[in-house]
Each structure stands twice: as structure tokens, then as C-alpha cells.
C-alpha positions as CSV (number, residue, x, y, z in Angstrom):
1,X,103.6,187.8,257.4
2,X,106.6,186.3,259.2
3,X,106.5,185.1,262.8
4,X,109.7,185.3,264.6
5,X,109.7,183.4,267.7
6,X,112.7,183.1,270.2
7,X,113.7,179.6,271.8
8,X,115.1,178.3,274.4
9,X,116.2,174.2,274.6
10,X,117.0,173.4,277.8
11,X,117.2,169.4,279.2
12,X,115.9,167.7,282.2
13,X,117.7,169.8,285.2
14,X,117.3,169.7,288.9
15,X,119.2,169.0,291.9
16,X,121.0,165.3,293.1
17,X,117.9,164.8,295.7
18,X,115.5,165.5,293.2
19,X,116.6,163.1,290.2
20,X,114.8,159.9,289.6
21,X,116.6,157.6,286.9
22,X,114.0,155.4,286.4
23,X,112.2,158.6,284.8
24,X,114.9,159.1,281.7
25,X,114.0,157.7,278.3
26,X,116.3,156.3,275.7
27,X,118.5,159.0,274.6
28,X,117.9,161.4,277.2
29,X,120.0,163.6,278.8
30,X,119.9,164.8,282.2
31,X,122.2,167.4,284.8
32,X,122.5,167.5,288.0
33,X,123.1,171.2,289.1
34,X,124.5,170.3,292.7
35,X,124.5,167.7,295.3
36,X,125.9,164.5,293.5
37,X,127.8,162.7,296.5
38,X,129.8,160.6,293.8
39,X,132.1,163.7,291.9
40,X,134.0,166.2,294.0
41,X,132.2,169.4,292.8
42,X,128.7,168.1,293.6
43,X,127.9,168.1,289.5
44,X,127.3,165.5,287.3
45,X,125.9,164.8,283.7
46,X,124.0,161.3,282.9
47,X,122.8,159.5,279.7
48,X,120.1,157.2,279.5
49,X,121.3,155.0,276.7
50,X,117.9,152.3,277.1
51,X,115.4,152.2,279.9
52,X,117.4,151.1,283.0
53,X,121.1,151.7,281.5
54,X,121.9,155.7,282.9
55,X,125.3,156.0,283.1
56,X,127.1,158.5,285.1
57,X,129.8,161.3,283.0
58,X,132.4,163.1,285.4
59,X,134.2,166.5,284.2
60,X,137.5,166.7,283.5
61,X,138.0,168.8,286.7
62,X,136.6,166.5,288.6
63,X,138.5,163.7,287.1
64,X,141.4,165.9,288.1
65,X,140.6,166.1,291.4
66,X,139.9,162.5,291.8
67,X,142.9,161.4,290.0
68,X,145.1,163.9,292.2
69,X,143.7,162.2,295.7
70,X,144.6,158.9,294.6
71,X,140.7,157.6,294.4
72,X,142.0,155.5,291.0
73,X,145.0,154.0,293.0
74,X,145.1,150.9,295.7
75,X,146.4,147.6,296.8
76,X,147.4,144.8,294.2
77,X,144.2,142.0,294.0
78,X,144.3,138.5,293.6
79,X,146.1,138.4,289.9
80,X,149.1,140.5,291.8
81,X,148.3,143.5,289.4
82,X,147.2,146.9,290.8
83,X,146.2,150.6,289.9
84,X,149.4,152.4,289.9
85,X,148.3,156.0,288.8
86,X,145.8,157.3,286.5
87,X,145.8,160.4,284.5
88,X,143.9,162.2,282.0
89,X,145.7,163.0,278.9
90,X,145.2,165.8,276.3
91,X,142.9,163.8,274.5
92,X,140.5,163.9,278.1
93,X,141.0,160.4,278.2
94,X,141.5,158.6,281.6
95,X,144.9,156.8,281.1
96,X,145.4,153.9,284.0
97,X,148.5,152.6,284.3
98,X,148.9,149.2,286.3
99,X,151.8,148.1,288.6
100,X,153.0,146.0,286.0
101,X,153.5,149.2,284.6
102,X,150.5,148.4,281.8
103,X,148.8,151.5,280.3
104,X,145.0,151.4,280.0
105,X,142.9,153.8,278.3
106,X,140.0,153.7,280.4
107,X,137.7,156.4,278.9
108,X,136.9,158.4,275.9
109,X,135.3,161.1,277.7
110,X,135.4,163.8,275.3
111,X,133.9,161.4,272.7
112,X,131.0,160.3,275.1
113,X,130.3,164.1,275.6
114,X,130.5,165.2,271.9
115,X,128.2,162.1,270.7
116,X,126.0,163.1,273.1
117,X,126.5,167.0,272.2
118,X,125.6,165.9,268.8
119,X,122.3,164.2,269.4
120,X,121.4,167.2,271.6
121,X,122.1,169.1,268.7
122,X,119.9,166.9,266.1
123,X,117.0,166.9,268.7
124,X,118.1,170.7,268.8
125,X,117.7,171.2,265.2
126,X,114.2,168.7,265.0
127,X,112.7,171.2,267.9
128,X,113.9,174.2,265.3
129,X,112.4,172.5,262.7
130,X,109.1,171.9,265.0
131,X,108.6,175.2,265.8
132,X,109.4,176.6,262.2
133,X,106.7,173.9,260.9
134,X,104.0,175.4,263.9
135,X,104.9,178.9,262.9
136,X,104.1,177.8,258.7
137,X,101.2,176.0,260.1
138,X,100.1,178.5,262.3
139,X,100.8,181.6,259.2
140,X,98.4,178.9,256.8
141,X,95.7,179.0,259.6
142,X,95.7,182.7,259.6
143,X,95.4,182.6,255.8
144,X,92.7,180.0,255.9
145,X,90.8,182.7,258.7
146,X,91.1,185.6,256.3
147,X,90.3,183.6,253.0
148,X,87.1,182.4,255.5
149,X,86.2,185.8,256.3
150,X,86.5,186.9,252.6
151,X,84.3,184.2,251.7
152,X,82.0,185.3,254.5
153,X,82.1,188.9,253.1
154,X,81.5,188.0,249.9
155,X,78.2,185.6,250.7
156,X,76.6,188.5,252.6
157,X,77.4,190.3,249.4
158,X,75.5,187.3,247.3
159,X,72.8,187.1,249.7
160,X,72.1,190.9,249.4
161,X,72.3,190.9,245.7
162,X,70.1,187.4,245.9
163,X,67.1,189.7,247.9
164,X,67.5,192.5,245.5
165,X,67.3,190.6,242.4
166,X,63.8,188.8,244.2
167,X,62.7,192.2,245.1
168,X,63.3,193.7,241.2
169,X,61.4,190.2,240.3
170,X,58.8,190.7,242.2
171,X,58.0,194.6,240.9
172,X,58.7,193.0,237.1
173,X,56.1,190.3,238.2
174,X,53.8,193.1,239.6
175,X,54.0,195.2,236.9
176,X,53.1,192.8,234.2
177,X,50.2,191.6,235.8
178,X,49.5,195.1,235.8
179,X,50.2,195.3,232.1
180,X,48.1,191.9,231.7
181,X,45.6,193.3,233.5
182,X,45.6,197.0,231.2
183,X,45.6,194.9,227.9
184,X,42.6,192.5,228.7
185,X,40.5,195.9,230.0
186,X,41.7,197.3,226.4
187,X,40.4,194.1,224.7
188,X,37.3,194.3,226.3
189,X,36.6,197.5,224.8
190,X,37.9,196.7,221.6
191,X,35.5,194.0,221.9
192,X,32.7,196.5,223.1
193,X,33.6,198.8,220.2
194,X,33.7,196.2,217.6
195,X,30.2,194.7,218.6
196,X,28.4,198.7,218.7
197,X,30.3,199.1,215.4
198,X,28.7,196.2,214.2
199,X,25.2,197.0,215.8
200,X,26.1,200.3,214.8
201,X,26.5,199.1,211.1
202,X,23.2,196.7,211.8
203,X,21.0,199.8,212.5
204,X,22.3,201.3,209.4
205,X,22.0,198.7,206.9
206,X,18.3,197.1,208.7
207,X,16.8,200.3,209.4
208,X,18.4,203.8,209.2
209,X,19.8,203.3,205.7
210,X,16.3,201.8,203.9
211,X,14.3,204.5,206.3
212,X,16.7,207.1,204.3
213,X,16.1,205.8,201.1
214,X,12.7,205.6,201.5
215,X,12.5,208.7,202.3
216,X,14.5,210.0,199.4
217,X,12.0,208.0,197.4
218,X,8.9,210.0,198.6
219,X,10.9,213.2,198.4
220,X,11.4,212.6,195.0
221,X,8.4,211.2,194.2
222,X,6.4,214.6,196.1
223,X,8.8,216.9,194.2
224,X,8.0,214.8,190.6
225,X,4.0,215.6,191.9
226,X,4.7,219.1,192.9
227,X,6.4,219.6,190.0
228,X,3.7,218.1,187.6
229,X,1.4,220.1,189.7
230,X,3.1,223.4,188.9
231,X,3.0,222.4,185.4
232,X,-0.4,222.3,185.9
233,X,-1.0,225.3,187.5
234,X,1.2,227.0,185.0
235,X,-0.9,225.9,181.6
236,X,-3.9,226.3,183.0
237,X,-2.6,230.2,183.9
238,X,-1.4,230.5,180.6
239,X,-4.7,229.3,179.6
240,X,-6.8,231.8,181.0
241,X,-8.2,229.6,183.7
242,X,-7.4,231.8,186.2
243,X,-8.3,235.0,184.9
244,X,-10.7,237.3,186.3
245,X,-11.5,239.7,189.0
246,X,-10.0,239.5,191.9
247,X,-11.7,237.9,194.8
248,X,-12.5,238.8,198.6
249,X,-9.4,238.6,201.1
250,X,-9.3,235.0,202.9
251,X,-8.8,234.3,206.3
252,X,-4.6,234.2,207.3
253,X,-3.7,230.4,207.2
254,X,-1.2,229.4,209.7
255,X,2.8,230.4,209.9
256,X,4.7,228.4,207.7
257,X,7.1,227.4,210.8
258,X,7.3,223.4,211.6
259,X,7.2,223.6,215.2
260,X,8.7,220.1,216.8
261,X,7.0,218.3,218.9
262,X,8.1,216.4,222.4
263,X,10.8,214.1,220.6
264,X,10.5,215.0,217.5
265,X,13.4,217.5,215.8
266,X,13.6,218.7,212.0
267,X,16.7,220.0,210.4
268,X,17.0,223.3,207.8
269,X,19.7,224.0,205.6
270,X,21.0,227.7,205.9
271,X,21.9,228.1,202.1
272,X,23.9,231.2,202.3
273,X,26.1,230.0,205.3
274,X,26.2,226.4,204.4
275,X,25.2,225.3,208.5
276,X,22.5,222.8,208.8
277,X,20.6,222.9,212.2
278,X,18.6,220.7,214.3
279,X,15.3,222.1,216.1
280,X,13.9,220.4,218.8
281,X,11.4,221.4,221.5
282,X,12.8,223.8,224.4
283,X,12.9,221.8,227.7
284,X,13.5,218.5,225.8
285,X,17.6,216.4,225.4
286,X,19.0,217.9,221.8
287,X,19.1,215.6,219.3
288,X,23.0,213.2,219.1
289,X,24.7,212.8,216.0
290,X,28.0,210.6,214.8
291,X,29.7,212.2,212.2
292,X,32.0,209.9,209.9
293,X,34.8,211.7,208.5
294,X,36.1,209.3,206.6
295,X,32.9,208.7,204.7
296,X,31.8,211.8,205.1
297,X,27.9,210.5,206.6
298,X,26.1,212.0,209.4
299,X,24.3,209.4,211.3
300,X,21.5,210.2,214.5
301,X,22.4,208.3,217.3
302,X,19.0,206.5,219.0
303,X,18.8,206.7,222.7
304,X,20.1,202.9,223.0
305,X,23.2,204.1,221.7
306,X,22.1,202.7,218.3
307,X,22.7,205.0,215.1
């Protein structure tokens, strides 16, 4: 954005009773508005051209006026020669001619004023060139205070994004101990299934299993005797042994039911539907059983949680 700023130069100023020489530096000019007891109109422009050398310039209307009441005339000195009349010429120089008739050209006014017109214009120029350099400086500063408040913006922006990304951390963190936590409870009862599997498979092999094939063994073993027995019973009938008159009615044995005792069970077949079924005492736990389908085994499960 461009700065436009108006300005005025303006020189040391002030009036005759007021002005202090001593005070000019090397260079500097100075006016005097009014009051000057040394120029007709009261007005006066000086020069300091080094610290204690401030000269004096008159105007050409004042030069005028001084010229026309003779202040540049008077008596012949010691060398005979005097001021006859002095003029100023279009040039604005003071021309002073003696009474030997002898032209002098006492002062180059106009070139005093424009050499000093010009420094006043450099130092005019410099303040320009001051000011334009304070407005860039000043237009770089307010850059430098918005790029700083961008850079403020965006750090706020950073820091928020900073505490979110810790606060997503810390769930992640959270949630896998969770997950840590979920997997070593899993473990642990792999580890539980694995060791009942094996006690499981223990049971089976130590005691179950030989229990069951002993037990085959002796049902085999009662069905080779009742079998032979039959045998028996069937040659001796076809012998005769058994012939004869029929004898007196006997006493009714006891039902053929197998009724379980306190925890005991037995299992029957049911042929025509294919169900086996446990029987246990009324009032007592029923009997637990695993079934294995993949082997196809039924095993009873003890009350240690053996099978």
C-alpha cells in the first residue's frame, strides 16, 4: 500500500531581535521576516558559509533604494579616489563606479542567491528522499507486523494440531494396552484350554479309555459265557433234560428295572428311535457329557471337570 505524505521545507525564520548567528551551521540558511536595521525594508537573507562566517544578502529593491539615497556615494579618501555612483545592472549586479570614473563590479548577487537556491534545493531533494526512504521503511515494517501476525496465526494453528495429534496418541496408546491387555486374557485361556485338553486327554488315555476297554472285555467275555451257557441250556433241552411235568408256581422275583443309586447313572439304548438315555436318581445333579464331533466319542465329564 502506498503512503502519500505532504511536505513542507521551510528554513530557520524569525524576526531581526530574535536571530542569533552564532546558532547557524555551515551551509545554513536563515531569513529574517522583519526588523533588520541594516536594509531599508526591514528584511534580510543570511548564509552561514563556516561557523562564524554569516554573511548578510540584501534584495535588489533594497539595493535600489540604497543605491538611489546615495548610501554607496561619499568623499574621496586618502588615495584621492571616491565612490561616484553605484548601480545595479540587469545582471543584479552592484556596479560602482569611482571618481576616476573606474567601474567596479562589486557583487554577483543573483549568483550568491541561485547557489544558495541550489543547495536549498539538494538539501530539498535529500529531505524528499528522507521521507520517501521512512515511508519504504515504514510500508516494510508494516509488512514485517503482518508476516509476524501470520506466523503467529499459523503457530496457534501448529500448537492446536500438536495437542490433537498427543490427544489421538494418547487414545492409540490407550487402546492398545487395551488390546494388550485382551490378547494376554485370551492367552491365558488358551493356555487354560490347552492344559484341560491335555488333562482332559490324560483322563482318557490313564483311566477312562482302559476303564472302557475293560469293560468291553468283560462284556464280551459275559456274553462268550452267556452264550456258551445258552448252548448249554439248549442241548441239554434238546436232550430231554428238561422234560417232564410241570412244576408248582414260584415266588415273583424282582422287576427287571436297574434302579440307580445316589451317584450312580446307567444308560439304555432305545433301538427303535435310535436315542440313548441316561438315568440317575430323582433329586440328585444329571449326569455331564462332552460330545466330540469330530471323532465322533462321547466322553462323561467327572465332577473335577475331568472327562
Amino acid at each position: 500500500m502506498a503512503i502519500t505524505q505532504k511536505v513542507t521545507f521551510q528554513m530557520r525564520r524569525g524576526n531581526h531581535k530574535d536571530f542569533n548567528k552564532e546558532r547557524l551551521v555551515s551551509g545554513e540558511p536563515a531569513a529574517v521576516l522583519a526588523g533588520d536595521p541594516d536594509v531599508p525594508s526591514g528584511k534580510a537573507f543570511y548564509v552561514c558559509f563556516q561557523a562564524g562566517d554569516v554573511r548578510r544578502m540584501v534584495s535588489i529593491e533594497d539595493l535600489e533604494i540604497m543605491v538611489a539615497r546615495g548610501d554607496f556615494t561619499g568623499e574621496k579618501g586618502d588615495t584621492g579616489v571616491g565612490i561616484k555612483d553605484a548601480k545595479v545592472n540587469n545582471q543584479s549586479h552592484l556596479i560602482i563606479t569611482l571618481t576616476d570614473d573606474t567601474e567596479i563590479d562589486a557583487g554577483y548577487i543573483l549568483d550568491i542567491l541561485e547557489q544558495i537556491n541550489a543547495d536549498e534545493q539538494k538539501r530539498i531533494q535529500a529531505e524528499k528522499s528522507r521521507v520517501a526512504a521512512e515511508t519504504a521503511r515504514e510500508s516494510a515494517e508494516a509488512s514485517r507486523k503482518t508476516a509476524e501476525t501470520a506466523r503467529g496465526a499459523a503457530e496457534q494453528t501448529r500448537a492446536t494440531n500438536e495437542n490433537t495429534r498427543k490427544s489421538n496418541e494418547s487414545a492409540r496408546i490407550t487402546a492398545e494396552n487395551a488390546r494388550q491387555a485382551d490378547e494376554t486374557e485370551r492367552q491365558l485361556a488358551e493356555q487354560a484350554r490347552i492344559s484341560n485338553e491335555s488333562t482332559r486327554n490324560t483322563q482318557w488315555f490313564n483311566d477312562i479309555k482302559p476303564a472302557a476297554e475293560q469293560a468291553i472285555i468283560d462284556a464280551d467275555m459275559a456274553a462268550d459265557n452267556a452264550n456258551a451257557a445258552a448252548d448249554d441250556i439248549a442241548a441239554r433241552a434238546e436232550a430231554g433234560e428238561f422234560d417232564g411235568k410241570d412244576g408248582e408256581q414260584g415266588p415273583k422275583g424282582d422287576s427287571g428295572v436297574m434302579v440307580p443309586t445316589s451317584g450312580m447313572f446307567s444308560l439304555w439304548l432305545d433301538s427303535e428311535s435310535g436315542n440313548l438315555y441316561a438315568e440317575y436318581p430323582d433329586g440328585s445333579a444329571p449326569p455331564q457329557f462332552d460330545y466330540d464331533a469330530d471323532t465322533g466319542n462321547l466322553y462323561f465329564v467327572t465332577d473335577d471337570g475331568g472327562v
